[in-house]
N, C-alpha and C positions, 0 to 999 in steps of 0.2 A: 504494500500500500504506500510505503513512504517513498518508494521509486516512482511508483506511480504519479504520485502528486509532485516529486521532487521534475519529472521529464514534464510535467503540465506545466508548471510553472516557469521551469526553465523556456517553453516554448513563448510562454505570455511576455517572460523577456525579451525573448529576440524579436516578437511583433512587434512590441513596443516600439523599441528600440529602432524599428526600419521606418518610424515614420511617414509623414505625407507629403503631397505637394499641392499648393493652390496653384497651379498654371491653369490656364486657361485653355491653353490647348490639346485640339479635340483624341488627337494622335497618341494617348497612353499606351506603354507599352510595359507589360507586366517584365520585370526583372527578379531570377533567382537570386536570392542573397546568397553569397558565397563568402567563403574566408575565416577567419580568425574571428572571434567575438570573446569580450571578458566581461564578466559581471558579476553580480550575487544574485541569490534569491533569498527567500524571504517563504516561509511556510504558513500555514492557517494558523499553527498555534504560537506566532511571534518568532520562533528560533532564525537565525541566519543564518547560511552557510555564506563565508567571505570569497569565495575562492571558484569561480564555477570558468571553465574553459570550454567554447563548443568549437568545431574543428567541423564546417557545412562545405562541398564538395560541390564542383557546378550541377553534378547529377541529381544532387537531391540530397545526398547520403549525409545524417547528421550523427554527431557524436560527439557527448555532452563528458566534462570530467570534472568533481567534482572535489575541493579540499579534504571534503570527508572520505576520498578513496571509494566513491561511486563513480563507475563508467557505465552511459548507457546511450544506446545505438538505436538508429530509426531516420526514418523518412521524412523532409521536409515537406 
């Protein structure tokens, strides 16, 4: 369960994190985030983990590593 919620969360970060744009023009075009990203998260019952590393692939392929010695793998 705490994986569970720990890869939810981590995912609620990286949406964040990507963002909008007010342009006006009509031509958007969806881009994969790819690359390096660092941040924490933060769980329902207050605790922090300070340390969180995801490592996203232009494929899709994401893979999250966490200070507490949690790795966990999945699809963007």
């Amino acid at each position: 369960m705490a994986k569970l919620l720990t890869s939810a969360l981590a995912l609620s970060l990286l949406l964040i994190g990507c963002g909008g744009s007010k342009s006006s023009d009509s031509k958007l075009v969806e881009k994969m985030p790819q690359g390096v990203w660092l941040g924490s998260l933060e769980s329902s019952s207050g605790v922090f983990d300070h340390g969180v590393l995801a490592l996203i692939a232009p494929n899709g392929e994401l893979r999250l590593f966490t200070s507490s010695n949690e790795h966990l793998a999945g699809k963007f």
